[in-house]
N, C-alpha and C positions, 0 to 999 in steps of 0.2 A: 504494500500500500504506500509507502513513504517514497519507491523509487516515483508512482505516478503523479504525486505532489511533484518533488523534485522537477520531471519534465513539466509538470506546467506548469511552473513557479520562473522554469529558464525560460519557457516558450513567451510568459508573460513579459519578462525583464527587456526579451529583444522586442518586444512588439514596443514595448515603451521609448527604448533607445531607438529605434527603426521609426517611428513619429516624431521624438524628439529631431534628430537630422533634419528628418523630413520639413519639420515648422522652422527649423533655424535659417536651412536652405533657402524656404522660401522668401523669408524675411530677406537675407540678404541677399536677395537678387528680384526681390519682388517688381520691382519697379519697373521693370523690361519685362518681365511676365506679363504684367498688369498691360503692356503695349504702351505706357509712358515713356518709353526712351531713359535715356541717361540721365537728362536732364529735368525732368519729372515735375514735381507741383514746386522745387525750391526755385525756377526761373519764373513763373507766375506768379507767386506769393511774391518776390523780390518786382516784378512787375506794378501787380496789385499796389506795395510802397510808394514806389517813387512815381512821380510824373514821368510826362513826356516819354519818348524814345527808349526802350529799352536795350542796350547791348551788354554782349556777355564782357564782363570784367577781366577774363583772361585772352583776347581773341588778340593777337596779334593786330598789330599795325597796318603791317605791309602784306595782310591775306586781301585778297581783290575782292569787289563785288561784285558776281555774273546774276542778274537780274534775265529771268526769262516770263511772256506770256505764253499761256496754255490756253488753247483756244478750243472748245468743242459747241455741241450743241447747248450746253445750258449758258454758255458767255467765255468771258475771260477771266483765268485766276494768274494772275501778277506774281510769281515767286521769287526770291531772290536768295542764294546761298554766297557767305561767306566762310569757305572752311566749310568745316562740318555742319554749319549752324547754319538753318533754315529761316526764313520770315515770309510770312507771306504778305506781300503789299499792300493787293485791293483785290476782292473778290466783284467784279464787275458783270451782273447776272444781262443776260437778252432779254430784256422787259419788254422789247417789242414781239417777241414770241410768249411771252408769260413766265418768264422764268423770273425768281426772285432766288435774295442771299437768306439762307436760314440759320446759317453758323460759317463764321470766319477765325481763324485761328492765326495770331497776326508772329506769334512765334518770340523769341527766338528759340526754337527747339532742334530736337532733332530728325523730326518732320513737324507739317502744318500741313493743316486741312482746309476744307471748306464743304458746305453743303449745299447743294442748288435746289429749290424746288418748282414744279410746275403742275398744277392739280394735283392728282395723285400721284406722281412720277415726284423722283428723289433722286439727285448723281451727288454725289461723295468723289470727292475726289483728294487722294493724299499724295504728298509730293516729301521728297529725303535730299540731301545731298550726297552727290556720287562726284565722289574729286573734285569737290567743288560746284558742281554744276545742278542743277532742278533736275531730278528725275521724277518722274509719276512711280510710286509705289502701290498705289491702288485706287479702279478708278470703279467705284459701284455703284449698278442702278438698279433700283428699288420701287416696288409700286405697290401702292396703299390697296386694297381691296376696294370695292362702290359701296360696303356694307357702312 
């Protein structure tokens, strides 16, 4: 009887230390799980603070700014990357076709978004720095149900 304690007394200890990792893991890397990026809620909160323009404190000088439009059917979204660090400009929706800005994400992260809507239609569209330059990292459309 004392060896079946035994096994379930170890089989308990790992399950505990096997979660514990598990929750420490996630903690420390949560941020990038979560699809925040590196730079996460402390470039918004420090946003939030100060007025005006925000730039990242550590960003070199002499990294260039390559500023590109992305143009599709819901309008223009304005990205600019310096370095690694993303901003997005102006989300500039097609109001002459119905399109409106539902969320703009002005950055500096390490991507920026935007959402365009038109009745029940929705484009998402996310943009990252790749060497510097705007890349589209995901561009989704979405549609509400008539219910």
């Amino acid at each position: 009887m004392s060896r079946k304690w035994t096994w379930a007394l170890a089989w308990i200890a790992a399950a505990v230390a096997l979660v514990t990792i598990g929750v420490i893991t996630v903690s420390s890397v949560g941020a990038s799980i979560r699809g925040r990026g590196p730079l996460g809620n402390e470039v918004i909160r420090n946003a939030e603070i100060s007025e005006g323009s925000v730039q990242p404190s550590d960003l070199p000088s002499d990294v260039p700014r390559v500023e590109q439009r992305i143009t599709k059917e819901f309008g223009t979204f304005v990205v600019a990357c310096e370095g690694v660090y993303a901003f997005g400009v102006e989300a500039l929706p097609d109001t002459a076709n119905g399109w409106r800005t539902v969320s703009f994400e002005p950055g500096p992260d390490d991507d920026v978004d935007a959402v365009f809507s038109n009745g029940n239609r929705s484009i998402e569209i996310e943009v990252f720095c790749n060497r510097g330059r705007p890349t589209i990292s995901d561009l989704e459309f979405n549609s509400l149900s008539d219910d």
